[in-house]
N, CA, C and O atoms as a Maestro MAE file, in Angstrom:
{
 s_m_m2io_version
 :::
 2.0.0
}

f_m_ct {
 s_m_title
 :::
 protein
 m_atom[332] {
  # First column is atom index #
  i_m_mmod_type
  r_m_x_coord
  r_m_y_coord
  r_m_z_coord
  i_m_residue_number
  s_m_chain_name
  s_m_pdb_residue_name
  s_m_pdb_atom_name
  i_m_atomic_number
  :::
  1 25 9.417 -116.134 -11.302 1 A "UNK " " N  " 7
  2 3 10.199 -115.005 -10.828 1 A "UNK " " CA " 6
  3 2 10.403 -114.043 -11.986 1 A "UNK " " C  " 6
  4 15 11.156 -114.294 -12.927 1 A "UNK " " O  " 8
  5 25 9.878 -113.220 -11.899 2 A "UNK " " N  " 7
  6 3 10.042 -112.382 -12.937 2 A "UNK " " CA " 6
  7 2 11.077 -111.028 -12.842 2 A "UNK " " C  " 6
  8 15 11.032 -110.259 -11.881 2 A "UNK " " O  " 8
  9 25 11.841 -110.888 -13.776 3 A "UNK " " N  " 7
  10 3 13.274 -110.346 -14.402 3 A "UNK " " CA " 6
  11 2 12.823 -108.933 -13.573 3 A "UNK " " C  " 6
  12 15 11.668 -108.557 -13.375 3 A "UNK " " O  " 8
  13 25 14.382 -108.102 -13.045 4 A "UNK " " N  " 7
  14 3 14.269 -106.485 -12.717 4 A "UNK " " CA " 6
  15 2 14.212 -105.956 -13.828 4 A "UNK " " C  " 6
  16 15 15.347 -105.759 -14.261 4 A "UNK " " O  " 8
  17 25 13.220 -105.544 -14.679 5 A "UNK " " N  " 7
  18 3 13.240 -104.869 -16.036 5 A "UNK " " CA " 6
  19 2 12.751 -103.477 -15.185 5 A "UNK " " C  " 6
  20 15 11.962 -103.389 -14.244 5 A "UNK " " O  " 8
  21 25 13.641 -102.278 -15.988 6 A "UNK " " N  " 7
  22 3 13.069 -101.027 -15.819 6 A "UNK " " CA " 6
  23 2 13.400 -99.883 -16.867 6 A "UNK " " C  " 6
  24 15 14.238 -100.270 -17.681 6 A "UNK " " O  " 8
  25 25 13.069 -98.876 -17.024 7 A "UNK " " N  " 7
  26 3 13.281 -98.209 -18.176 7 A "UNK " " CA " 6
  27 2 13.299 -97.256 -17.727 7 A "UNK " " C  " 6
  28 15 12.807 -97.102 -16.609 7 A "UNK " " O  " 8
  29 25 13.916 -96.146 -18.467 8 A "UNK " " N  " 7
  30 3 14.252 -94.485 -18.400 8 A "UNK " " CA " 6
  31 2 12.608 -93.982 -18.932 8 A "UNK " " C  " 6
  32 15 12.243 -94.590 -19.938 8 A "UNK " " O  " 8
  33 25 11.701 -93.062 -18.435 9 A "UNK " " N  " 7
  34 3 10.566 -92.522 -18.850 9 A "UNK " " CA " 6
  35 2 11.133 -91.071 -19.075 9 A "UNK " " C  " 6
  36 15 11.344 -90.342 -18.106 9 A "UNK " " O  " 8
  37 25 11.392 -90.637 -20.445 10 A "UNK " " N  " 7
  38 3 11.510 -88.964 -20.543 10 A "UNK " " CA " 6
  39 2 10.332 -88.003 -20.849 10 A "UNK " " C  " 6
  40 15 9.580 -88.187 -21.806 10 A "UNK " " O  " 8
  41 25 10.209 -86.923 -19.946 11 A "UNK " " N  " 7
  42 3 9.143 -86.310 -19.834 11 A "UNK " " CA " 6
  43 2 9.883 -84.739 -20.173 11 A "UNK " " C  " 6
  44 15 10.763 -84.193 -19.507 11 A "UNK " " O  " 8
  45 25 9.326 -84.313 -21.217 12 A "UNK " " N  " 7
  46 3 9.417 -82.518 -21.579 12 A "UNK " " CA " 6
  47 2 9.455 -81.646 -20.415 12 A "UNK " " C  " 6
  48 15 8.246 -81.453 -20.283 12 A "UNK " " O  " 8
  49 25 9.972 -81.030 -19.542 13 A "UNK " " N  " 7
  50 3 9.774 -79.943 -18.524 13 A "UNK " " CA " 6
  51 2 9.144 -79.285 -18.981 13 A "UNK " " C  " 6
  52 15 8.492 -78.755 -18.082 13 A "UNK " " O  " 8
  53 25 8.784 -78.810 -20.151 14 A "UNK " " N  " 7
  54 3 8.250 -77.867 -21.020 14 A "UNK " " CA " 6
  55 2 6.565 -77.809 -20.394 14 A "UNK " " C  " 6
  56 15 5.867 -76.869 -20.014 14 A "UNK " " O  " 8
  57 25 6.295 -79.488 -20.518 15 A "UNK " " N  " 7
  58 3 4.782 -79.954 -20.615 15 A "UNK " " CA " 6
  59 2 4.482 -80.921 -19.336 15 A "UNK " " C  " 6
  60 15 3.339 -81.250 -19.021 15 A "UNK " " O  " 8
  61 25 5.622 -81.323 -18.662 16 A "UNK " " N  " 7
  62 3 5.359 -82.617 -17.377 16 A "UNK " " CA " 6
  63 2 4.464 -83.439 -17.669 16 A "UNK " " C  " 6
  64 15 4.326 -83.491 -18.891 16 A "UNK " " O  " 8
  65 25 3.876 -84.022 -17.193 17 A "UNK " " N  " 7
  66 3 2.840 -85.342 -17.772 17 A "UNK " " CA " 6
  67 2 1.780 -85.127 -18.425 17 A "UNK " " C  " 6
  68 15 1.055 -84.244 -17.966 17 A "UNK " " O  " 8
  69 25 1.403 -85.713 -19.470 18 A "UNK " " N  " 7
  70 3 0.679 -85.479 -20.354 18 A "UNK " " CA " 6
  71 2 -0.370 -87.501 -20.602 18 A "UNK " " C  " 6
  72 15 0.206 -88.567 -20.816 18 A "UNK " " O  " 8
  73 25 -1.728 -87.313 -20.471 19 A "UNK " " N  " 7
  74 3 -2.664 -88.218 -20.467 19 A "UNK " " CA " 6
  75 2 -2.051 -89.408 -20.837 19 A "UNK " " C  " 6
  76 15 -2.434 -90.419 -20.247 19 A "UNK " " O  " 8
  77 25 -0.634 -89.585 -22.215 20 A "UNK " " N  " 7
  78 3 -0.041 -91.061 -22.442 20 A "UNK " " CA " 6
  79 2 0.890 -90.891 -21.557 20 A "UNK " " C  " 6
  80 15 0.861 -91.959 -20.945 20 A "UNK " " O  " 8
  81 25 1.627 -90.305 -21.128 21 A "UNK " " N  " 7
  82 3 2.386 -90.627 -19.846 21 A "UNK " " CA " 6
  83 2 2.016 -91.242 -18.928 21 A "UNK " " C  " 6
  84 15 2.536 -92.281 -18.521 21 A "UNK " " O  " 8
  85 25 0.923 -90.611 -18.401 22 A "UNK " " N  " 7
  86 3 0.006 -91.920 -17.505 22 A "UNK " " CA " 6
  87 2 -0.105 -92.816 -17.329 22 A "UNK " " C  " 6
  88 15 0.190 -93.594 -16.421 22 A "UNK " " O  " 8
  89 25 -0.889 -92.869 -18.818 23 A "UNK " " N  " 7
  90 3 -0.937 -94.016 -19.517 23 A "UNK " " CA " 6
  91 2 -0.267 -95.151 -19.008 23 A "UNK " " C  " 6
  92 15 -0.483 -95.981 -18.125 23 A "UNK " " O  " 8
  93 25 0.935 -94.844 -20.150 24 A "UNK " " N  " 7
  94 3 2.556 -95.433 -19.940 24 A "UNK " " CA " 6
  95 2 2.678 -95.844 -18.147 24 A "UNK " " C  " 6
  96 15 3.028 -96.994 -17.882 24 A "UNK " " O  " 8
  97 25 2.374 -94.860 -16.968 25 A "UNK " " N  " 7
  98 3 2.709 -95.047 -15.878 25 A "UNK " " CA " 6
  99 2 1.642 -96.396 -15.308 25 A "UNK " " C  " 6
  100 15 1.935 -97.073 -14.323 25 A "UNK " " O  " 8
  101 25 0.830 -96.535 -15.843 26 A "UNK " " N  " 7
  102 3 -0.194 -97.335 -15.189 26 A "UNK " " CA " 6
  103 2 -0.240 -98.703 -15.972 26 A "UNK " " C  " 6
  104 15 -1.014 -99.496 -15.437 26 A "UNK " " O  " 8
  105 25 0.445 -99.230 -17.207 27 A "UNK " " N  " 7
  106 3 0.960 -100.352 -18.048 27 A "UNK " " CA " 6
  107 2 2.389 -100.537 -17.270 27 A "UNK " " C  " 6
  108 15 2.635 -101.720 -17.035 27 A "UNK " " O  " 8
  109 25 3.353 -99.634 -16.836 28 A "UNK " " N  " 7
  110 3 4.312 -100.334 -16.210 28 A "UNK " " CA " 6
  111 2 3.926 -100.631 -14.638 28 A "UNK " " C  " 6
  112 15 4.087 -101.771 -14.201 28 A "UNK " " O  " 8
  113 25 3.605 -99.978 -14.113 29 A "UNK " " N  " 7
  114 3 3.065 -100.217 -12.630 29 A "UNK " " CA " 6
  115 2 2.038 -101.571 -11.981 29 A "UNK " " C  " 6
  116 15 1.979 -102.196 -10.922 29 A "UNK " " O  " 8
  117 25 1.215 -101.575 -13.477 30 A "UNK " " N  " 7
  118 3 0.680 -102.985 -13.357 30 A "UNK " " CA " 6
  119 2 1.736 -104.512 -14.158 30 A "UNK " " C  " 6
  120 15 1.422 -105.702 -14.131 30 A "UNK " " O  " 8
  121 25 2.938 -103.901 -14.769 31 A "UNK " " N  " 7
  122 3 3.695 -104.831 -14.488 31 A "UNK " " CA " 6
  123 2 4.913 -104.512 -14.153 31 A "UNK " " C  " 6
  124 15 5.936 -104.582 -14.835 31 A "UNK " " O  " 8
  125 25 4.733 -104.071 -12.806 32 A "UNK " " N  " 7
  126 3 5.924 -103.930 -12.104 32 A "UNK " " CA " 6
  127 2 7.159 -103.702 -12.894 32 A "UNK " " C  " 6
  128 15 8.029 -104.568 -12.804 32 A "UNK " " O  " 8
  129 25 7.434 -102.387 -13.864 33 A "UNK " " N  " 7
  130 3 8.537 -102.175 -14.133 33 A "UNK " " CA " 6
  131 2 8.992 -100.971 -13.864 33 A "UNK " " C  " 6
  132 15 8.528 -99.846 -14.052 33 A "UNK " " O  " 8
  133 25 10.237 -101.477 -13.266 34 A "UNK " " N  " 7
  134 3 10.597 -99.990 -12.425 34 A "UNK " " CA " 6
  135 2 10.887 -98.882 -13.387 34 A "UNK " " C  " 6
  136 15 11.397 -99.066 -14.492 34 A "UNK " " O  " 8
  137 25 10.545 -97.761 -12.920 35 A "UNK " " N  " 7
  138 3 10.815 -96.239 -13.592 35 A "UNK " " CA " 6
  139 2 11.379 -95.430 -13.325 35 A "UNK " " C  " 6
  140 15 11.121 -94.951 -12.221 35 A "UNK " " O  " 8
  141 25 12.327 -94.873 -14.033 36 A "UNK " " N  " 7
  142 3 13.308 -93.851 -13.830 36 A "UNK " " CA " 6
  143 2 13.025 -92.301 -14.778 36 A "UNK " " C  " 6
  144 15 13.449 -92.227 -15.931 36 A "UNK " " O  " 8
  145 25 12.282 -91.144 -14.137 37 A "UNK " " N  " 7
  146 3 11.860 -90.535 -14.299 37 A "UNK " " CA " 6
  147 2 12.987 -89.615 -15.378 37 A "UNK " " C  " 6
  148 15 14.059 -89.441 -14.799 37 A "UNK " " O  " 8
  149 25 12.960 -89.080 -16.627 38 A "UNK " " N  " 7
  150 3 14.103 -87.633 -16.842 38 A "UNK " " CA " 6
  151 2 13.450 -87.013 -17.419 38 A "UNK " " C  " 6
  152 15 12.693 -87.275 -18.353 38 A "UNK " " O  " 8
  153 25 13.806 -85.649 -16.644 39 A "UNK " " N  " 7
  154 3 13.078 -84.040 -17.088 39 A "UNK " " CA " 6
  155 2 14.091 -83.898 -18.616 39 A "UNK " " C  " 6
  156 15 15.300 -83.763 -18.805 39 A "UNK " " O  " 8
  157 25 13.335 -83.967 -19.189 40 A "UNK " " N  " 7
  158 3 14.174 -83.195 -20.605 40 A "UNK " " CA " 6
  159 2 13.811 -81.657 -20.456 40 A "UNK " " C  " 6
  160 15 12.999 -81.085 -19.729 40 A "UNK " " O  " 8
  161 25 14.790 -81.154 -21.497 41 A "UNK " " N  " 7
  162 3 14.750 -79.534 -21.811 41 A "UNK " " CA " 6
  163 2 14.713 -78.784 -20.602 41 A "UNK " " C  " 6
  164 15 13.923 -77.840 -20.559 41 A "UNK " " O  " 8
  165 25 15.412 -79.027 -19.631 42 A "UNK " " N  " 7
  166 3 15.331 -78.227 -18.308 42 A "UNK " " CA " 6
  167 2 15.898 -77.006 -18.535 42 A "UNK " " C  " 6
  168 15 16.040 -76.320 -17.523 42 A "UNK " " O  " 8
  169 25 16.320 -76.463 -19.726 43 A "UNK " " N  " 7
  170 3 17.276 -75.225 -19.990 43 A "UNK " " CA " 6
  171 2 16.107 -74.770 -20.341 43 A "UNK " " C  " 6
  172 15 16.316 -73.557 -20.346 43 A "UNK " " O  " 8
  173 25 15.028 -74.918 -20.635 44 A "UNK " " N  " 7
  174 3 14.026 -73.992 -21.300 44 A "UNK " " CA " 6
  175 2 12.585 -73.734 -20.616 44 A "UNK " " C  " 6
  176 15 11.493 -73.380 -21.060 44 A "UNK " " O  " 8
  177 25 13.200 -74.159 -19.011 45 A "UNK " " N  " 7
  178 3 11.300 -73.812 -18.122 45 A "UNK " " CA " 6
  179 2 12.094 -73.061 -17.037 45 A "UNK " " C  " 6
  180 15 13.301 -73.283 -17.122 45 A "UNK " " O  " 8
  181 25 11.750 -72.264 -16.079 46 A "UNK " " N  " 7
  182 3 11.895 -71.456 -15.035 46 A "UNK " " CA " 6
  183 2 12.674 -72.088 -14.149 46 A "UNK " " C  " 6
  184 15 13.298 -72.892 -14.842 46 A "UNK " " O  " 8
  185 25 13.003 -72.208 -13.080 47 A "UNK " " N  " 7
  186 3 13.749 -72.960 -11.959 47 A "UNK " " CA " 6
  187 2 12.375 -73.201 -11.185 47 A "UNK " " C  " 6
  188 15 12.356 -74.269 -10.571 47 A "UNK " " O  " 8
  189 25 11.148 -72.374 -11.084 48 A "UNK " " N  " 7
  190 3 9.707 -72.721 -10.720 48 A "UNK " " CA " 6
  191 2 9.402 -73.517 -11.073 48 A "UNK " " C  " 6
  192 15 9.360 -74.445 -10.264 48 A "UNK " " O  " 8
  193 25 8.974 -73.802 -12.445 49 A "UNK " " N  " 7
  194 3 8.437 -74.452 -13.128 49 A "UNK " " CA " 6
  195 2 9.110 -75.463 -12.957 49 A "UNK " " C  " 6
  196 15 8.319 -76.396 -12.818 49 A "UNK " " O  " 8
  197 25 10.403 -75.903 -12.869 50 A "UNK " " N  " 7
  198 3 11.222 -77.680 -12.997 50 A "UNK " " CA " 6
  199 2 10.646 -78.041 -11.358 50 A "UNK " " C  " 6
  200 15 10.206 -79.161 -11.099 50 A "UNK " " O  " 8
  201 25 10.698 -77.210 -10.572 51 A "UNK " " N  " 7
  202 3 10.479 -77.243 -9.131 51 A "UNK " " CA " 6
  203 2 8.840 -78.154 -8.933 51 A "UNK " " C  " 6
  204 15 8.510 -79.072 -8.182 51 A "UNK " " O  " 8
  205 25 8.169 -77.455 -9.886 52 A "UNK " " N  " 7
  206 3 6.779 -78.147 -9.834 52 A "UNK " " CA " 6
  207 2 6.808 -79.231 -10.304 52 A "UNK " " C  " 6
  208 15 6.509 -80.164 -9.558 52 A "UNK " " O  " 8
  209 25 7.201 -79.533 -11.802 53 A "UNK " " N  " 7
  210 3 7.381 -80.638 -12.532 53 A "UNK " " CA " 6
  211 2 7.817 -81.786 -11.439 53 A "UNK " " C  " 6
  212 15 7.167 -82.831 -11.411 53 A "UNK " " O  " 8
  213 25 8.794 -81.613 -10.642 54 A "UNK " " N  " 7
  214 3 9.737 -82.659 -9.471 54 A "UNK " " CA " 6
  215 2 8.606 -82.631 -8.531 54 A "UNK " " C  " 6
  216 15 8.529 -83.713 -7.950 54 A "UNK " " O  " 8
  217 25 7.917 -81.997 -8.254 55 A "UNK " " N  " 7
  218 3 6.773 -82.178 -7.128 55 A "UNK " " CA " 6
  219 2 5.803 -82.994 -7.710 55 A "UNK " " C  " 6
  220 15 5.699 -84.077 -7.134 55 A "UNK " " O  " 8
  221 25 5.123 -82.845 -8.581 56 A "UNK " " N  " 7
  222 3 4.235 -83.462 -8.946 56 A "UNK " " CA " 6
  223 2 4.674 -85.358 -9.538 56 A "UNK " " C  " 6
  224 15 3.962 -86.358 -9.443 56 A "UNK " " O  " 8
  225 25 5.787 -85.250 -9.995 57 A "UNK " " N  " 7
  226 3 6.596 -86.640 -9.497 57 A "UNK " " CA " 6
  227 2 6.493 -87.562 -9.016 57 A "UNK " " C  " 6
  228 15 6.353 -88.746 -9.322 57 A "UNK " " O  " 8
  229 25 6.627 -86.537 -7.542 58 A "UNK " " N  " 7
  230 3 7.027 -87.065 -6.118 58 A "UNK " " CA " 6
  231 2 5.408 -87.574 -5.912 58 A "UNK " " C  " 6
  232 15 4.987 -88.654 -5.495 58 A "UNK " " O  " 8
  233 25 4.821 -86.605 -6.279 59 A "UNK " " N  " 7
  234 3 3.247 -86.731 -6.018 59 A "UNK " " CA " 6
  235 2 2.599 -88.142 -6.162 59 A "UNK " " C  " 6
  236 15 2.012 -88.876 -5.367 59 A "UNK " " O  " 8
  237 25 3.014 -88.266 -7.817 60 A "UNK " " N  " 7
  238 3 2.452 -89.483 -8.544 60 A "UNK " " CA " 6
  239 2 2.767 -90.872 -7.701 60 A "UNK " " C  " 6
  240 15 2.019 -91.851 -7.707 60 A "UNK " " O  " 8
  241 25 3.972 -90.778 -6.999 61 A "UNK " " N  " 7
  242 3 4.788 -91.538 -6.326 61 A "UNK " " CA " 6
  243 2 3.360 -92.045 -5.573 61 A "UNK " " C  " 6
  244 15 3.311 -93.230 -5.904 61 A "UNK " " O  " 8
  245 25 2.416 -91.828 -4.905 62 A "UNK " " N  " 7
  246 3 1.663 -92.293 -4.340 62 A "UNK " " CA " 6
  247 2 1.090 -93.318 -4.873 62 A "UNK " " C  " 6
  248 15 1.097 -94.414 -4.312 62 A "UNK " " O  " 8
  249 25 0.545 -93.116 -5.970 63 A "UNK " " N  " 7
  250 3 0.163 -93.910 -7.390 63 A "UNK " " CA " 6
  251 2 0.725 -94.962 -7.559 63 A "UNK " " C  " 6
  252 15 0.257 -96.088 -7.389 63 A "UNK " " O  " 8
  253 25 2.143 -94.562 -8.030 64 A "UNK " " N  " 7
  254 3 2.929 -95.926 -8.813 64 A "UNK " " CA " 6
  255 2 4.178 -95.986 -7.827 64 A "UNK " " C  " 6
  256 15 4.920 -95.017 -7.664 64 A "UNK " " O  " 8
  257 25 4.318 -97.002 -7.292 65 A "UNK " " N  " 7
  258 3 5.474 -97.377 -6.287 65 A "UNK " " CA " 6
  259 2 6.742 -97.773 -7.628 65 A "UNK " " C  " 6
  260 15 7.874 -98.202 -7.404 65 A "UNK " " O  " 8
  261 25 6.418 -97.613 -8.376 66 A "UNK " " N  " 7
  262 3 7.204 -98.257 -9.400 66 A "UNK " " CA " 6
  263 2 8.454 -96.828 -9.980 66 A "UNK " " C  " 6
  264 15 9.518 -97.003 -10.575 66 A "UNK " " O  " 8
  265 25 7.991 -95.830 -9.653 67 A "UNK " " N  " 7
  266 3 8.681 -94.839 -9.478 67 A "UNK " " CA " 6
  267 2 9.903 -94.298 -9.040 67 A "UNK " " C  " 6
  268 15 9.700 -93.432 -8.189 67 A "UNK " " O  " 8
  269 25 10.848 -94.437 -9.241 68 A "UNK " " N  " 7
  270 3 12.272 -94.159 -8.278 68 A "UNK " " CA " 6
  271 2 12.441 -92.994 -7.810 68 A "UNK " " C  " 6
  272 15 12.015 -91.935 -8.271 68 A "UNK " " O  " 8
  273 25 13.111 -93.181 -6.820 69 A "UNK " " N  " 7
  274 3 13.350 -91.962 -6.129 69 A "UNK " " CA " 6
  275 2 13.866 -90.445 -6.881 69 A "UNK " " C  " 6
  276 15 13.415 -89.303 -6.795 69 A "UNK " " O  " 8
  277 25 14.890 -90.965 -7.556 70 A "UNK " " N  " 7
  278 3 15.933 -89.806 -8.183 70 A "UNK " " CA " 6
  279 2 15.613 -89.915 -9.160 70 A "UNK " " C  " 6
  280 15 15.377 -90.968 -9.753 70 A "UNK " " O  " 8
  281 25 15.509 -88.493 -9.663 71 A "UNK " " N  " 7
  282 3 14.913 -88.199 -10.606 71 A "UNK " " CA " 6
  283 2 15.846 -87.115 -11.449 71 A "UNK " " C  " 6
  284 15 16.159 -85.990 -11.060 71 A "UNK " " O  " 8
  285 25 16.227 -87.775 -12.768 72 A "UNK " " N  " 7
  286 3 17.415 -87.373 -13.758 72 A "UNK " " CA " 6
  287 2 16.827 -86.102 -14.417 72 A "UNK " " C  " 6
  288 15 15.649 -86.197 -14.760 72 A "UNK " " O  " 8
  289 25 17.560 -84.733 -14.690 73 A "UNK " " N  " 7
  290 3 17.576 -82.957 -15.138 73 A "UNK " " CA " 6
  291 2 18.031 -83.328 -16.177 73 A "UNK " " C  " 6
  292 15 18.319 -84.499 -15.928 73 A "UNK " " O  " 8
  293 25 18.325 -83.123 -17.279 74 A "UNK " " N  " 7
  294 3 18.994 -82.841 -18.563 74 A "UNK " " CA " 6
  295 2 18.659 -82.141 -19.606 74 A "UNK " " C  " 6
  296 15 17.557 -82.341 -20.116 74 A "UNK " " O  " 8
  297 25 19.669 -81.036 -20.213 75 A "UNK " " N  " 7
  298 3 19.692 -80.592 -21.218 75 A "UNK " " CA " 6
  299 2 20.618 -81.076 -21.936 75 A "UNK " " C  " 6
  300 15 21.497 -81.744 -21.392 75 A "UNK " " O  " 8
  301 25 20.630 -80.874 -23.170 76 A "UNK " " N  " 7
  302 3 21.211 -81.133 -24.467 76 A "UNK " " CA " 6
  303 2 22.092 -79.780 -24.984 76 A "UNK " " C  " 6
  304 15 23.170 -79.730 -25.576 76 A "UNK " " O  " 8
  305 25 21.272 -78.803 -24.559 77 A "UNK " " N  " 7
  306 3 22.226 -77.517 -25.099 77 A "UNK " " CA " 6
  307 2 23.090 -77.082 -24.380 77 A "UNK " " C  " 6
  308 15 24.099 -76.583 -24.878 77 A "UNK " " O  " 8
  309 25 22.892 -77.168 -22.863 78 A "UNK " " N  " 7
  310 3 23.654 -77.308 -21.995 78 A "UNK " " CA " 6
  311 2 24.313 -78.165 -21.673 78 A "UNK " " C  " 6
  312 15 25.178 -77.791 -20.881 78 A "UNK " " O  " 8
  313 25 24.341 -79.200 -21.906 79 A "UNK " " N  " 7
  314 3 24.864 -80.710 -21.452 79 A "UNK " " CA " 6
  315 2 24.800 -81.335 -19.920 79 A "UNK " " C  " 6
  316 15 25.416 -82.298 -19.462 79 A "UNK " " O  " 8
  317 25 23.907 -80.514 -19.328 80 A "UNK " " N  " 7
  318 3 23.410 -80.676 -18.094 80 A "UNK " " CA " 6
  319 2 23.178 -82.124 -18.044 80 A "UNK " " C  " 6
  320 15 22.830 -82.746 -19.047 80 A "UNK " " O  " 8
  321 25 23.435 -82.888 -16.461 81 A "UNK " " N  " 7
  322 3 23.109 -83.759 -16.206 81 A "UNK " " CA " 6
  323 2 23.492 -85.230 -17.555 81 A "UNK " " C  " 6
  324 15 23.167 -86.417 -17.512 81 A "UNK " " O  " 8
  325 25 24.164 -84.569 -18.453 82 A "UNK " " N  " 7
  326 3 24.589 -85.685 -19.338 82 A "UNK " " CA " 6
  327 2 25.853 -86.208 -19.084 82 A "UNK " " C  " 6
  328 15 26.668 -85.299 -18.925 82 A "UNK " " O  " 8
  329 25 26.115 -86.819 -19.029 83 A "UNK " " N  " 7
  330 3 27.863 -87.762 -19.132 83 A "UNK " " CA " 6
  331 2 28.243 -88.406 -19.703 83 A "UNK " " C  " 6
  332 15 29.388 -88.810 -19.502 83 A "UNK " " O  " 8
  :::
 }
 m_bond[331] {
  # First column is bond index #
  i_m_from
  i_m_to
  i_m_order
  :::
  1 1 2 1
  2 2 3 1
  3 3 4 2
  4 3 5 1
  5 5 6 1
  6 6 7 1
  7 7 8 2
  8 7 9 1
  9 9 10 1
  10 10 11 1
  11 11 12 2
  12 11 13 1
  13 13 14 1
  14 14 15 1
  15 15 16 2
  16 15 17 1
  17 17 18 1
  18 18 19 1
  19 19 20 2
  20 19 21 1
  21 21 22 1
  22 22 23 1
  23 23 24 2
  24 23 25 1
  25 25 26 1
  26 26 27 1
  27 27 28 2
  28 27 29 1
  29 29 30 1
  30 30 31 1
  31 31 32 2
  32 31 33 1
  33 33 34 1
  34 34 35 1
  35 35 36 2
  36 35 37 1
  37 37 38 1
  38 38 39 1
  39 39 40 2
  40 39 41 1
  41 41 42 1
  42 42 43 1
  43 43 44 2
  44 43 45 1
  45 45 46 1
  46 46 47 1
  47 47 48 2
  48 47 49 1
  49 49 50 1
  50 50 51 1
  51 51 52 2
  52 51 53 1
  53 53 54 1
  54 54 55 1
  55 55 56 2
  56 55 57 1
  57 57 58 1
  58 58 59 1
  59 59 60 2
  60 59 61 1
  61 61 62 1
  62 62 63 1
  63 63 64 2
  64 63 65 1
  65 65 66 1
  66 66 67 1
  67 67 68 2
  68 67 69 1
  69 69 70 1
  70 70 71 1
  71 71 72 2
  72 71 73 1
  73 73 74 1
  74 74 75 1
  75 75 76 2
  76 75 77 1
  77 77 78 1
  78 78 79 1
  79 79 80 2
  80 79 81 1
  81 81 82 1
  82 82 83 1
  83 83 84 2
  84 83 85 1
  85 85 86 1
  86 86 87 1
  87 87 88 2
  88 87 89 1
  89 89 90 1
  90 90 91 1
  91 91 92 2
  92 91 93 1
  93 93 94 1
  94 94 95 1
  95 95 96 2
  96 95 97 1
  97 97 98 1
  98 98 99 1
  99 99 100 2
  100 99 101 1
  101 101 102 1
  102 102 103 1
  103 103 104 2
  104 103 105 1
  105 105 106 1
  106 106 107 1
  107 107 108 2
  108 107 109 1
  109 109 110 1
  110 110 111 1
  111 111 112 2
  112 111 113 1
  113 113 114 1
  114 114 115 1
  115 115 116 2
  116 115 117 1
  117 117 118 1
  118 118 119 1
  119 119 120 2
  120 119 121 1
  121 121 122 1
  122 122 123 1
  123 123 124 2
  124 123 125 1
  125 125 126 1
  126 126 127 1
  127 127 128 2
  128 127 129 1
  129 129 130 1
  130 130 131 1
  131 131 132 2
  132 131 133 1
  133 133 134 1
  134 134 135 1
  135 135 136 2
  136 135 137 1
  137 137 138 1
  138 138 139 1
  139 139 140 2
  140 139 141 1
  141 141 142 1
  142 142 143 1
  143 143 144 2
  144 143 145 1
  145 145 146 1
  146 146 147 1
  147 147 148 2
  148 147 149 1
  149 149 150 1
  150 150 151 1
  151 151 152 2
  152 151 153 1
  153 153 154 1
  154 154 155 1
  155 155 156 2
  156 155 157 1
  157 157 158 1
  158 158 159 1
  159 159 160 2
  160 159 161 1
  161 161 162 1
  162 162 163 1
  163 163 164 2
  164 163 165 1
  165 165 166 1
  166 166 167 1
  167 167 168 2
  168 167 169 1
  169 169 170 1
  170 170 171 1
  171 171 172 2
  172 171 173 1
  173 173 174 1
  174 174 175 1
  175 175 176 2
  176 175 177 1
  177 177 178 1
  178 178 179 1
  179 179 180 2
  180 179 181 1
  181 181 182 1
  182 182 183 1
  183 183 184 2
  184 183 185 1
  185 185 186 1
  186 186 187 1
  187 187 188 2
  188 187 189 1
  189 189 190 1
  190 190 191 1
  191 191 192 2
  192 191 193 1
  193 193 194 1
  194 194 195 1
  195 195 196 2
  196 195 197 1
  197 197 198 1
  198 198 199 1
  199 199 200 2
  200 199 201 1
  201 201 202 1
  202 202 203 1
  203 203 204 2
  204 203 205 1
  205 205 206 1
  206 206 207 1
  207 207 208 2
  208 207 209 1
  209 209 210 1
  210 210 211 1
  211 211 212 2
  212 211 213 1
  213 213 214 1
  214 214 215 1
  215 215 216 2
  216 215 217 1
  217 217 218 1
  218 218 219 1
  219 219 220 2
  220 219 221 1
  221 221 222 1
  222 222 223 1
  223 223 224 2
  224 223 225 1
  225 225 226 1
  226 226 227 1
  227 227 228 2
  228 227 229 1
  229 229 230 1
  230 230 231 1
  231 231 232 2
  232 231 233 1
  233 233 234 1
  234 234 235 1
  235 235 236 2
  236 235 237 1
  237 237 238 1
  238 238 239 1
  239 239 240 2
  240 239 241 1
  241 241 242 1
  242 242 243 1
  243 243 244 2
  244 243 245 1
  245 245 246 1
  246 246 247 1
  247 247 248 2
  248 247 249 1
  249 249 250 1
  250 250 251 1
  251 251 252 2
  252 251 253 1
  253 253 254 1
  254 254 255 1
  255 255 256 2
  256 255 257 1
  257 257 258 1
  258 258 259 1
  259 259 260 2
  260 259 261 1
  261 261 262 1
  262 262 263 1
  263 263 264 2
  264 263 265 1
  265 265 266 1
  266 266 267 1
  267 267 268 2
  268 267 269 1
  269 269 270 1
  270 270 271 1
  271 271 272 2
  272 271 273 1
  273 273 274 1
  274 274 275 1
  275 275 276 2
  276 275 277 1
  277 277 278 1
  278 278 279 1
  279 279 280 2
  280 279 281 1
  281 281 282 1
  282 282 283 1
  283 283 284 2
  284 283 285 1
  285 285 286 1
  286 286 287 1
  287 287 288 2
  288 287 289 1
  289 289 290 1
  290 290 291 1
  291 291 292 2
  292 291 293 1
  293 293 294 1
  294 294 295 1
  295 295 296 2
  296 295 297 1
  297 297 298 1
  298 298 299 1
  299 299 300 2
  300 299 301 1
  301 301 302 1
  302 302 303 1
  303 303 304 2
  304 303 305 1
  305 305 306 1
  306 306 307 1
  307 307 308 2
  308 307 309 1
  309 309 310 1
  310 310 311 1
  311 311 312 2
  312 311 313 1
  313 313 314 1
  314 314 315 1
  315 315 316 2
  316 315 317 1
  317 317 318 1
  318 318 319 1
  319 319 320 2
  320 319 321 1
  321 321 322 1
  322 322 323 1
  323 323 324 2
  324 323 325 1
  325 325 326 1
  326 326 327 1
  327 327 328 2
  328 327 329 1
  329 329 330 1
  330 330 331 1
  331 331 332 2
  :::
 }
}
């Protein structure tokens, strides 16, 4: 029986997934560890641009079931989405 291990994956809004992200998505997916997606730097891409970033996400979701639903915004300069 193997343990609920899962981890926070932070991804740049700046750049959204990038070839080791993948990567990364396809080493946890083949061992089932759940993922919790966060947009960093959301103060610094368009309200378009975060809009796509969350689509393409959702997208991957096809891919890796390992993916969670909700998907964490945060800035730092703003303190968005931090607590």
């Amino acid at each position: 029986h193997k343990p609920n291990l899962g981890i926070f994956l932070l991804i740049d809004s700046r750049h959204g997934f990038k070839n080791n992200d993948l990567s990364m998505l396809d080493f946890l997916n083949e061992n089932s560890i759940l993922t919790h997606v966060v947009l960093t730097k959301i103060d610094k891409v368009t309200k378009e641009d975060l809009e796509k970033n969350i689509k393409s996400i959702h997208g991957l979701k096809i891919y890796y079931e390992i993916i969670q639903d909700k998907i964490s915004k945060v800035s730092s300069r703003e303190g968005t989405g931090i607590k």
